[in-house]
C-alpha positions as CSV (number, residue, x, y, z in Angstrom):
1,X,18.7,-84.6,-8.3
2,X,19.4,-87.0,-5.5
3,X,19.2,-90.6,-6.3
4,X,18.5,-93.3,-3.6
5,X,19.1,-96.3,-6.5
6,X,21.0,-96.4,-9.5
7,X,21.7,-100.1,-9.9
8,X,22.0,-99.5,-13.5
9,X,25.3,-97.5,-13.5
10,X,26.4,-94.1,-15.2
11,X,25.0,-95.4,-18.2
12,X,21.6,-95.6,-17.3
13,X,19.6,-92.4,-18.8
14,X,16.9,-91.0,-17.1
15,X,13.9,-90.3,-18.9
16,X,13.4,-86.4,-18.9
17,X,9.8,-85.5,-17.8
18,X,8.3,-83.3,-20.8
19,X,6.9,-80.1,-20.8
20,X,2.9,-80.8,-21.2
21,X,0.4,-77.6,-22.7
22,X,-3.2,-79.0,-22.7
23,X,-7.0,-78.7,-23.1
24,X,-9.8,-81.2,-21.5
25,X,-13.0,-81.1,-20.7
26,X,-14.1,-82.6,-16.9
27,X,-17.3,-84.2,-15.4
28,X,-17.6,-83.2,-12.2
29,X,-19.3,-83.2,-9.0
30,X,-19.4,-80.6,-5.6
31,X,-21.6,-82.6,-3.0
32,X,-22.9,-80.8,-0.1
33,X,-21.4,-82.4,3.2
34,X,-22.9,-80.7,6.0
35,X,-25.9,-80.2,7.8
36,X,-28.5,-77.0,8.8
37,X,-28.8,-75.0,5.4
38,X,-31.9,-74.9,3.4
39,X,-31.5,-76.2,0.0
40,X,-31.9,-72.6,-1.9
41,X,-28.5,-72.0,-0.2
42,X,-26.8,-75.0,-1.2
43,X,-24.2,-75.2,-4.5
44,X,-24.3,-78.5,-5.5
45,X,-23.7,-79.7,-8.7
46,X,-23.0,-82.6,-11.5
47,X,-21.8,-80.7,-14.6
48,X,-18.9,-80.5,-17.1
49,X,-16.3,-78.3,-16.8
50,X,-13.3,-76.8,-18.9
51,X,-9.6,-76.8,-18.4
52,X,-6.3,-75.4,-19.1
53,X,-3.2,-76.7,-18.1
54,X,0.6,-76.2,-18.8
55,X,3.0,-79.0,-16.8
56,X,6.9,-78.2,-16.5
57,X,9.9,-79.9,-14.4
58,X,8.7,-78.7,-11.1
59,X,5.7,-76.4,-11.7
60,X,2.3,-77.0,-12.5
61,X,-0.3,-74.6,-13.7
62,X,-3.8,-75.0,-14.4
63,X,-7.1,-73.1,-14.4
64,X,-10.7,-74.7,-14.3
65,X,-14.1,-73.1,-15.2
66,X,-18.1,-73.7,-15.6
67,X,-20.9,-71.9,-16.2
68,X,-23.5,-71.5,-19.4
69,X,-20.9,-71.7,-21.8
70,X,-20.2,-75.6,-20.6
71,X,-24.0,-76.1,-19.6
72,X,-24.4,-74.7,-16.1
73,X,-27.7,-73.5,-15.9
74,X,-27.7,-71.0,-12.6
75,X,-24.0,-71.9,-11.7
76,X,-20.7,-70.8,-11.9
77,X,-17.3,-71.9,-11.3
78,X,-13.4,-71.1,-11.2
79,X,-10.4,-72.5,-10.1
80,X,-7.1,-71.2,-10.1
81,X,-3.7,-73.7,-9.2
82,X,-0.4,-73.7,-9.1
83,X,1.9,-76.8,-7.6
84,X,6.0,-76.3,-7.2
85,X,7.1,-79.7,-6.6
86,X,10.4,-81.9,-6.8
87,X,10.7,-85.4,-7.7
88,X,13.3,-88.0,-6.0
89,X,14.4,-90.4,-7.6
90,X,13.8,-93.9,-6.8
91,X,14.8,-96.4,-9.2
92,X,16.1,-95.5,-13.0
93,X,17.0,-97.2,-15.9
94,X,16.5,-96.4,-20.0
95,X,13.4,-97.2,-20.2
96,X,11.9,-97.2,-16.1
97,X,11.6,-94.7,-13.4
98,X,10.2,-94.3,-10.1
99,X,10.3,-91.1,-8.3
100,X,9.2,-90.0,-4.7
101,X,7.3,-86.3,-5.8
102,X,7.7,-83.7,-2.5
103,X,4.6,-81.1,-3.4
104,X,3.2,-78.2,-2.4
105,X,0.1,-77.0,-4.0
106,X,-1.9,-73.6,-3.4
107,X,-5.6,-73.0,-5.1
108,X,-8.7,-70.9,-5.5
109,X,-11.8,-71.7,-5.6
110,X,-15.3,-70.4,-6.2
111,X,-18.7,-71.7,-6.7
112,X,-21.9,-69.3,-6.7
113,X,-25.3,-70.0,-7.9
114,X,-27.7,-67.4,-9.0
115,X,-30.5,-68.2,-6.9
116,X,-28.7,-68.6,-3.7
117,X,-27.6,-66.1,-1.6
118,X,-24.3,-67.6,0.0
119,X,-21.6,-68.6,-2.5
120,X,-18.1,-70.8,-1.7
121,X,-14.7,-68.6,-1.8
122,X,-11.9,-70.6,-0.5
123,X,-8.2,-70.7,-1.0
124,X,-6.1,-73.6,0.0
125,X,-2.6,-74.7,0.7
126,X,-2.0,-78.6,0.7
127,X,1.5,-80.6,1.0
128,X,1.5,-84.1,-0.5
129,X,3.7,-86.8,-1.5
130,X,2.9,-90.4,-2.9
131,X,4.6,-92.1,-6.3
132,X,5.3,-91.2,-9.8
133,X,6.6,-93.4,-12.6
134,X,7.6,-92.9,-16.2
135,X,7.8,-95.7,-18.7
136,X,9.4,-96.1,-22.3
137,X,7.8,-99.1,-23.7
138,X,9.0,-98.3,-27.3
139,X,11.3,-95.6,-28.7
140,X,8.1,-93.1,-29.8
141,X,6.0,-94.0,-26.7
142,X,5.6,-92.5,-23.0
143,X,3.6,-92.9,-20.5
144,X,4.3,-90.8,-17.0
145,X,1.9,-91.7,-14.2
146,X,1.5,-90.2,-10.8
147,X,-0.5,-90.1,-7.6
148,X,-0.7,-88.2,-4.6
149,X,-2.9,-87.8,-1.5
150,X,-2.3,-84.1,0.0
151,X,-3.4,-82.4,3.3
152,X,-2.9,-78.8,4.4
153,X,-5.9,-75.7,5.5
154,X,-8.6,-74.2,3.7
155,X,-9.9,-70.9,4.6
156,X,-12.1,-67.6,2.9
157,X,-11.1,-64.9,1.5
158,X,-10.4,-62.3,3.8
159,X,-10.3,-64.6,6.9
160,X,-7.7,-66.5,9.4
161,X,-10.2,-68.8,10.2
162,X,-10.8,-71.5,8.0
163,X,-10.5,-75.7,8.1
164,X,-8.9,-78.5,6.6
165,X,-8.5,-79.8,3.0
166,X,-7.7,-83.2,1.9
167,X,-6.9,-83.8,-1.6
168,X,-6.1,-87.2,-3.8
169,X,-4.6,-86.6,-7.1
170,X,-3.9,-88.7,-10.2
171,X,-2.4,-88.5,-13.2
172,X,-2.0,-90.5,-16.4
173,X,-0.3,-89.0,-19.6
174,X,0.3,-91.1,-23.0
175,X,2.7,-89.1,-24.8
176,X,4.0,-90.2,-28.7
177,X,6.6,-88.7,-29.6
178,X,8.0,-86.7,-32.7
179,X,4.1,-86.2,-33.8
180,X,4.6,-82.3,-34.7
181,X,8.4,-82.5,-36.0
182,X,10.3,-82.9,-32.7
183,X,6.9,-82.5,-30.1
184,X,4.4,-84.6,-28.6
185,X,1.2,-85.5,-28.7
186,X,-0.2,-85.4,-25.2
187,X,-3.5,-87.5,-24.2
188,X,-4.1,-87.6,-20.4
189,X,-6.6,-88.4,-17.7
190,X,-6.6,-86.7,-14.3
191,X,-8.6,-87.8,-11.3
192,X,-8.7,-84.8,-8.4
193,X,-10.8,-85.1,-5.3
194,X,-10.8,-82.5,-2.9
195,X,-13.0,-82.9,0.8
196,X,-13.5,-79.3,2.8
197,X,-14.0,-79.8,6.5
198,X,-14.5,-76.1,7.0
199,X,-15.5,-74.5,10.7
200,X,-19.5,-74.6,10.1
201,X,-21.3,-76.1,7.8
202,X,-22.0,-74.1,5.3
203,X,-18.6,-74.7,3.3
204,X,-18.4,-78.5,3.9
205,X,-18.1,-79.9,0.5
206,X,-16.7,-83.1,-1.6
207,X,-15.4,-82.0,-5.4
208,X,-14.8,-84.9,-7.7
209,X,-13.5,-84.7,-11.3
210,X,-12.3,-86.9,-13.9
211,X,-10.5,-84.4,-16.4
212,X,-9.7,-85.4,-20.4
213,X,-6.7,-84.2,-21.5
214,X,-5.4,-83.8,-25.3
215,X,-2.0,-81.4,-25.9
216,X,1.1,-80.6,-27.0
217,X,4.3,-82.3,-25.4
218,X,7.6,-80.2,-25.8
């Protein structure tokens, strides 16, 4: 890994990012944007939602659902991500890091509702970059924090033609360590907010979600 600053000398250890598998639970909302659609046709919503997520050293996983079984009443909705990425480093020491993370995220999403006859399918592929930091206040303690804004094209399934997609990321992991014998215990927030400027209106949307993560650090 390249590093730009190393002030502290071969003895300096970096902190090792840890492998993260968790569960959370996410309010969150997907505001209509655009204009000339009746309301039957529109997919908004304010619900909870349910996700699954597995973090390594350079790849990100994570899959995101509602529907009855979270309290959707006439909705549904999935999302499948992945994000390869590689972090530069900035500054290191024992106990400090700051990184410059070089992304590249790709994801699926769809929202239908049972009422409404139209239904939002779009896949996206989004490059970001921004800051990441990991700190080590105490010899069992943690915390890794990141955030990134992203930009890249959105488009249907099926199609060439599609729009753009601008995403802000965040993430916040408290991590004690040696909890389960020689693992961690994992309790995160992420903040995701996604805006589709899609050719028409009728896939013009804003998602926002605050996720609640609990999991396993190994």
């Amino acid at each position: 890994m390249f590093s730009v600053d190393d002030d502290d000398g071969p003895a300096a250890q970096m902190i090792e990012p840890t492998n993260i598998l968790s569960i959370g639970f996410s309010p969150a909302s997907f505001d209509f944007t655009g204009e000339n659609i009746s309301e039957n046709d529109r997919l908004d919503f304010d619900d909870l939602l349910f996700k699954i997520q597995f973090n390594t050293q350079g790849l990100d996983l994570s899959t995101a659902f509602g529907g009855s079984l979270t309290g959707m009443d006439d909705q549904s909705y999935v999302n499948l991500s992945a994000r390869i990425y590689n972090n530069f480093v900035l500054k290191r020491s024992q106990k400090f890091l700051v990184s410059l993370p070089i992304q590249l995220t790709t994801d699926l999403t769809q929202v239908s509702r049972d009422i409404s006859s139209t239904d939002f399918r779009q896949s996206s592929l989004t490059f970001g970059s921004g800051v990441a930091s990991t700190l080590r206040p105490a010899e069992r303690i943690s915390i890794q924090l990141k955030a990134t804004p992203n930009y890249g094209f959105s488009f249907s399934q099926g199609s060439i033609f599609g729009g753009s997609l601008f995403r802000f990321d965040g993430v916040a992991n408290l991590l004690i360590h040696n909890v389960f014998g020689n693992r961690s215990l994992a309790i995160g927030y992420n903040f995701d907010f996604k805006n589709y400027d899609i050719d028409g209106d009728i896939n013009d949307y804003e998602f926002t979600a605050h996720t609640f993560t609990i999991g396993i650090g190994f």
